[in-house]
C-alpha positions as MATLAB code, in Angstrom:
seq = 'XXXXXXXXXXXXXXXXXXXXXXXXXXXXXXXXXXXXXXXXXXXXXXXXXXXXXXXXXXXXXXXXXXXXXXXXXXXXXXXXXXXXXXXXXXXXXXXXXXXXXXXXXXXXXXXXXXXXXXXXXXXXXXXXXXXXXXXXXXXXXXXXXXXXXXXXXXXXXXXXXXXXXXXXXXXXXXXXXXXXXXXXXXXXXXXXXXXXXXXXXXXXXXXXXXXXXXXXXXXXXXXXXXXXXXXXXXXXXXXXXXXXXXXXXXXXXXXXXXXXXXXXXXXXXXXXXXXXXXXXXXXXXXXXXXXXXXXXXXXXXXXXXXXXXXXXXXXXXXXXXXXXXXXXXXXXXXXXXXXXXXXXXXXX';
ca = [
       0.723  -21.530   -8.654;
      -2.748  -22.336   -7.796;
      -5.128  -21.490  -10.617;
      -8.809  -21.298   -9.694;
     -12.016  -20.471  -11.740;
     -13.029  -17.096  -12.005;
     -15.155  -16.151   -9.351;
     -16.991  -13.012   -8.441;
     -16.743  -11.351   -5.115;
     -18.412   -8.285   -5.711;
     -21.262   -7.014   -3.059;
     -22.304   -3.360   -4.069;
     -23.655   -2.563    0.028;
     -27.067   -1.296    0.104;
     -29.155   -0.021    2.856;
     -28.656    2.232    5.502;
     -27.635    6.057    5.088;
     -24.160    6.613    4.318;
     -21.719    7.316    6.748;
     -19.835   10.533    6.321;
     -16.836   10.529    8.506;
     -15.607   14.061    7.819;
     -18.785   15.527    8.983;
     -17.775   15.491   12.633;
     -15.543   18.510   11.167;
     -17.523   21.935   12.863;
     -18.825   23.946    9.982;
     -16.579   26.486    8.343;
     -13.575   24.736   10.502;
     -10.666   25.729    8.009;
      -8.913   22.354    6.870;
      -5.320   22.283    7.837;
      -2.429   23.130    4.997;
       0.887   20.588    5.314;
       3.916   21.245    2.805;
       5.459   24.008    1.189;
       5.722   26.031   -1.250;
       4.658   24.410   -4.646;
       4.478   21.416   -2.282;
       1.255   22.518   -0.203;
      -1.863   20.520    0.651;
      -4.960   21.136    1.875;
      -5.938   17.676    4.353;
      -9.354   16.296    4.440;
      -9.419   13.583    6.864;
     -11.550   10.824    6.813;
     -12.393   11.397    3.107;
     -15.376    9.306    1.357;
     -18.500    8.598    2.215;
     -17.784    5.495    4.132;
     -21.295    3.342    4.493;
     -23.099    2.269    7.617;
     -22.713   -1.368    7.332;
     -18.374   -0.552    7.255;
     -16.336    0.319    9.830;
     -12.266    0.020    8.653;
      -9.959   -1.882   10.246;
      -6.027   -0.953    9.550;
      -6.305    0.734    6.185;
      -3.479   -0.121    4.356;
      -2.904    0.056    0.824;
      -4.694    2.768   -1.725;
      -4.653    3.515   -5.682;
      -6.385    5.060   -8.167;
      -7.723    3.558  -11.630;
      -7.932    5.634  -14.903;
     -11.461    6.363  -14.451;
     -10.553    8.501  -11.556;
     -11.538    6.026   -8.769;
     -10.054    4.994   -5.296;
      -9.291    1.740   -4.194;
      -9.027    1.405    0.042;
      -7.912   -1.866    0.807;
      -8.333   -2.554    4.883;
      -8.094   -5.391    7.450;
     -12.094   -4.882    8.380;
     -13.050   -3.841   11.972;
     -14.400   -6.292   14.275;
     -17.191   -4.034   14.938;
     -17.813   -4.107   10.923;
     -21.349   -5.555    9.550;
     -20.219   -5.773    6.593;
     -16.519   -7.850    6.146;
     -15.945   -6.129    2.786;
     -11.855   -5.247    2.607;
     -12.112   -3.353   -0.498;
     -13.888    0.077   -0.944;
     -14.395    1.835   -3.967;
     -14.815    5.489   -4.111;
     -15.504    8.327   -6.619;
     -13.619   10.926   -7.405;
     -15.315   13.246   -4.917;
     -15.164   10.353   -2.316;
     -19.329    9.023   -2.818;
     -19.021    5.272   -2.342;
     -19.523    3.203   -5.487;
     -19.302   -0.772   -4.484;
     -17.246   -2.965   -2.272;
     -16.014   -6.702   -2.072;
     -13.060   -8.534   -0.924;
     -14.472  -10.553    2.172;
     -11.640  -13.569    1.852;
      -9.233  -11.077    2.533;
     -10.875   -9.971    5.999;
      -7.640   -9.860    8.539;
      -4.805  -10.157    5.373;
      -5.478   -7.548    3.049;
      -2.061   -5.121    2.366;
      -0.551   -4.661   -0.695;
      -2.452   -3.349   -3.278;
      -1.237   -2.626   -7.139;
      -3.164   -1.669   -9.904;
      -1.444   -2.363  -13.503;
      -2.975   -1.892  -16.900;
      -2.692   -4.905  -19.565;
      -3.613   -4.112  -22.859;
      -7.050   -2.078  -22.486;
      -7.905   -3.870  -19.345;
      -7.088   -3.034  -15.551;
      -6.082   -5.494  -13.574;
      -5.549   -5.664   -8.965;
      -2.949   -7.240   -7.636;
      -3.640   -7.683   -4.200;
      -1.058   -9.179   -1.444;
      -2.804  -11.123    2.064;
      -0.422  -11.296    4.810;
      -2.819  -13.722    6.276;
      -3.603  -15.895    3.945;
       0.462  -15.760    2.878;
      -1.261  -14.833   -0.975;
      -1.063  -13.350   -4.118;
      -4.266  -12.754   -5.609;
      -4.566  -10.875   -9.200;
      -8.218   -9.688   -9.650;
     -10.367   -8.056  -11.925;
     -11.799   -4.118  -10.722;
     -14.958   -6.325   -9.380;
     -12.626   -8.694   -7.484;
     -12.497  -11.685   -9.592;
      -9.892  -13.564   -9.259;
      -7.786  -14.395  -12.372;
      -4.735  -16.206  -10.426;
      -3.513  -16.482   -7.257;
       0.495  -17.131   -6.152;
       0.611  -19.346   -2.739;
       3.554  -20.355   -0.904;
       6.795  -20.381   -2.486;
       7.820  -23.907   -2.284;
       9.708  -23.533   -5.649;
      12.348  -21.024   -4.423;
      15.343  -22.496   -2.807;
      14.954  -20.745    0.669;
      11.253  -22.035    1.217;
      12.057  -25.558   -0.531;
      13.699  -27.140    2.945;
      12.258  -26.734    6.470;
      13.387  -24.248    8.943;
      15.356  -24.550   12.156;
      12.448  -25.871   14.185;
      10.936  -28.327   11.034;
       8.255  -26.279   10.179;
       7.999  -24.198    6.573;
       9.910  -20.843    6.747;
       7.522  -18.154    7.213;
       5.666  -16.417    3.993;
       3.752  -13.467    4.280;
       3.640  -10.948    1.690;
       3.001   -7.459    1.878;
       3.504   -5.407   -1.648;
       3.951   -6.314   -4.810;
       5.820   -4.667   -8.352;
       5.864   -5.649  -11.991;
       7.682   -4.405  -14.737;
       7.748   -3.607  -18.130;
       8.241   -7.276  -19.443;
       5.315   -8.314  -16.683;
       7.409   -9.959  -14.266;
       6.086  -10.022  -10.756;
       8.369   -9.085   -7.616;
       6.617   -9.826   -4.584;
       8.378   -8.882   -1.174;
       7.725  -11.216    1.996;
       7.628   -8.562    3.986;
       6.201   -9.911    7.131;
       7.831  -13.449    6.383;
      11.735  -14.477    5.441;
      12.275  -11.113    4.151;
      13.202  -12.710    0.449;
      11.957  -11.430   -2.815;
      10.217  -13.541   -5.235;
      10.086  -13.555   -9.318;
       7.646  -14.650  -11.254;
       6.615  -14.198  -15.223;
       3.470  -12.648  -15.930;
       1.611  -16.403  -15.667;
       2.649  -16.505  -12.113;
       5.234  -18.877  -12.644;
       8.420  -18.800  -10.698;
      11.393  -17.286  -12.010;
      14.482  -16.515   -9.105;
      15.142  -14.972   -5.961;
      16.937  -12.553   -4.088;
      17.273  -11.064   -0.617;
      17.085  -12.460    2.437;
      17.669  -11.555    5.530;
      20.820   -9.065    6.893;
      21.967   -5.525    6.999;
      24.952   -5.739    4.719;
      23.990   -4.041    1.051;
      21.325   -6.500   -0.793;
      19.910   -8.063    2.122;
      17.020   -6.810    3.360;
      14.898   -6.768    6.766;
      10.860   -6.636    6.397;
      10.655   -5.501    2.367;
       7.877   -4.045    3.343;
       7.152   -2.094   -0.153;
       8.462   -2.496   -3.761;
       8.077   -0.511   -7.055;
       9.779   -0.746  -10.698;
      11.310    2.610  -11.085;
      11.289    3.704  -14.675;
      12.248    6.853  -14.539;
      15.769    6.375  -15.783;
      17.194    4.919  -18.843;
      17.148    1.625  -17.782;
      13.762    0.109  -15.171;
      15.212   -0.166  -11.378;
      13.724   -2.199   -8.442;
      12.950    0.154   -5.329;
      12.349   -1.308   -2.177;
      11.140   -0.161    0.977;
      13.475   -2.303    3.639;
      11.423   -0.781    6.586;
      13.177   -2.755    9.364;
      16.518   -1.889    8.094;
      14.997    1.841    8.359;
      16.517    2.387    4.201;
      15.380    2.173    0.886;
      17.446    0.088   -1.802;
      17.921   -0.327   -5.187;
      18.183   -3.147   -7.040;
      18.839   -3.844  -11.128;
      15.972   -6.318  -12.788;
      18.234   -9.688  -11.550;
      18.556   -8.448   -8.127;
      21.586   -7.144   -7.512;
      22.111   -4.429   -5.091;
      22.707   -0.652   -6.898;
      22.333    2.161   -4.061;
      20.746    3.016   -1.379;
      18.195    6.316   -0.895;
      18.278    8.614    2.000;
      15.641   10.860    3.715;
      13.022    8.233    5.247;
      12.725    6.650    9.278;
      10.394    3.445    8.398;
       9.562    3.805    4.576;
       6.349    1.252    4.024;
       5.845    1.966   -0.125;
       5.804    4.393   -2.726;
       4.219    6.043   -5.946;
       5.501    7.884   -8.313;
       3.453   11.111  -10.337;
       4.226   11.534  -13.961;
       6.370   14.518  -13.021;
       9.116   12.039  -11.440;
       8.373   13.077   -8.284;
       7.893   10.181   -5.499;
       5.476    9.413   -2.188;
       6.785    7.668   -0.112;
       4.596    6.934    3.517;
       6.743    6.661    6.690;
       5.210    4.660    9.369;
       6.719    6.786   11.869;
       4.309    9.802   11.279;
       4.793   10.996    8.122;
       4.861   11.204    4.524;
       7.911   11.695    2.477;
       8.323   13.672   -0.826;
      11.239   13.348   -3.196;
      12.072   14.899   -6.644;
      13.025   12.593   -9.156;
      16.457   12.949   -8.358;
      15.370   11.072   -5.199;
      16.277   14.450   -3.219;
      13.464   15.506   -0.611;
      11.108   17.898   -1.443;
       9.648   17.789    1.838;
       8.125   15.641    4.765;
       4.437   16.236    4.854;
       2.512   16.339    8.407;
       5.174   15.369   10.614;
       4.750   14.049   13.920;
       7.839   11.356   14.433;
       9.617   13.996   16.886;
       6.824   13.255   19.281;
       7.410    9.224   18.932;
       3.754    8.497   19.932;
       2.682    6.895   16.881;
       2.660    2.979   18.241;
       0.514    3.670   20.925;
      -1.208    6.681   19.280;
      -2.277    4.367   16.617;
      -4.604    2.691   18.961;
      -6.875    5.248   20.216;
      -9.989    6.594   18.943;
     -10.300    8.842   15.793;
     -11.051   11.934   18.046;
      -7.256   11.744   19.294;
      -5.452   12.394   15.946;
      -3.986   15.829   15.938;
      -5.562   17.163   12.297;
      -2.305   17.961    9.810;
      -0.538   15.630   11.330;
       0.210   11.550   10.247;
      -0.039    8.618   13.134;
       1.295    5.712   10.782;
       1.344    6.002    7.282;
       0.841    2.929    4.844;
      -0.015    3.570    1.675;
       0.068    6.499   -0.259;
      -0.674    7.197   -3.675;
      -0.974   10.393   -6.464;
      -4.122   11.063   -8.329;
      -4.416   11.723  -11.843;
      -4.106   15.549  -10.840;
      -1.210   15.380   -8.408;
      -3.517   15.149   -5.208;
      -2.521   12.364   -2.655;
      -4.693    9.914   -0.852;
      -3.033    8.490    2.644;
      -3.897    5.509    4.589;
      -2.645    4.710    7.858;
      -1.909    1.728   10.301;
      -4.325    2.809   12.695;
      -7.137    0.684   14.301;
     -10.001    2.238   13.028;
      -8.968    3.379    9.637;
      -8.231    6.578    8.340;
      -8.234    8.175    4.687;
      -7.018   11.394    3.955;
      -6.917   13.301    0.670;
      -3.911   15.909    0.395;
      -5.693   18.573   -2.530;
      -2.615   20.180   -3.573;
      -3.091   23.692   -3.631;
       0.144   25.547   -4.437;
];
């Protein structure tokens, strides 16, 4: 583990009016409803105030904190002034402060965990092949590099080199363990204790149960009576369960190319599908339902390229991150070149 001083990367943006992306919305336009039933959502697109000096690149992962505020992590446009990759938000989406410029190009998973009375990020570059923990100001408490410890990454690869390490999400449980998933590398999944020091591993690549292809997402499930590891094994198009020492449970139906997940206090589960749309199950891991879906149309890859104007509103493009607020709303990031936040207000 490379340990490095604490160092402060905050840089509140000043200047300039703010830039408020929902306003290209006509006046008195009625916002679309997605869901059903006790499951329906009023969308708001290209929620927050985003400022001037920001333009998002791929937005990718989004939580909340117990203040009420919202964390958009995002690659940074090129067209960007400012390189900030983390945005903080209000409640009612007014911009607050930003920082995060080393992880320009990287930044992806993002988990926030409380420890004790203090709140803690844990934030995952695919770039960079890091694992940074930070404060909510972005200073950096510890950061987990390459693997060389685990017995995969310890020897060289077919062609000499290092096997590839890139990791995209992150989940910790009760005991403060850290599972990180190299989602974009060797498809493995790491251990470490809650110093950041290495522990096991389990994974690797296949199709057969407990191998995994691009664990793209990961979450301790703690629902039942004893805590689970859920994870999102995109390019195997599943999601599987694991117990605490890695070995393979079950496997969960319902989603095309699951990326993560969050669960509400109710039980009930988000899951964002990178094939155009969003994915709710009960706590029985049933479906509720699949909110704004567009994968019939299978023009999400390319779709995901074009400018804003050529979303269809109500409908996802690529899906990311998703997570619940404190009042059972959900905030959606996408995969999409010039960023996009929406907030589903739950209105049934």
């Amino acid at each position: 583990m490379n340990h490095t001083s604490r160092r402060g990367f905050l840089f509140a943006v000043g200047g300039g009016a703010p830039l408020i992306l929902g306003a290209a919305d006509k006046a008195g336009s009625k916002k679309p409803v997605i869901g059903e039933g006790a499951h329906s959502y009023e969308v708001t697109h290209d929620w927050g105030e985003l400022p001037a000096e920001i333009k998002y690149g791929n937005t990718h992962g989004v939580c909340e904190d117990s203040q009420g505020r919202i964390y958009v992590h995002h690659t940074v446009n090129a067209a960007s002034e400012s390189t900030d990759s983390m945005v903080v938000f209000d409640s009612h989406g007014k911009f607050i402060k930003s920082w995060g410029k080393e992880f320009k190009g990287g930044a992806h998973g993002l988990h926030i965990r409380k420890e004790g009375t203090t709140e803690y990020l844990y934030l995952c570059d695919t770039k960079r092949g890091l694992v940074v923990k930070t404060t909510l100001n972005g200073e950096e408490v510890f950061t987990l590099g390459y693997p060389s410890q685990a017995e995969p990454y310890s020897k060289p690869g077919a062609d000499g080199k290092p096997i590839k390490y890139s990791p995209t999400n992150l989940a910790i449980v009760p005991n403060g363990d850290i599972y990180v998933g190299d989602g974009y590398g060797s498809s493995y999944v790491n251990v470490y204790n809650s110093k950041g020091e290495y522990k096991f591993t389990f994974g690797g690549p296949g199709k057969e149960a407990g191998k995994l292809d691009c664990p793209h997402g990961i979450i301790c499930d703690q629902r039942g009576k004893e805590p689970i590891i859920t994870i999102a094994d995109r390019g195997n198009n599943r999601i599987q369960n694991f117990t605490l020492d890695g070995k393979h449970i079950d496997f969960v139906s319902g989603t095309n190319l699951p990326c993560h997940f969050n669960f509400y206090k109710n039980g009930d589960v988000v899951v964002p599908d990178l094939g155009a749309r969003v994915t709710l199950f009960d706590r029985q891991n049933k479906v509720i339902t699949q909110l704004g879906d567009d994968s019939a149309a299978n023009t999400w890859n390319s779709l995901r390229k074009e400018p804003r104007d050529k979303f269809i509103p109500g409908k996802f493009v690529c899906p990311h991150g998703a997570c619940f607020d404190h009042a059972g709303n959900i905030f959606v990031v996408e995969w999409v070149e010039v960023g996009r936040v929406s907030k589903l207000h739950r209105v049934a």
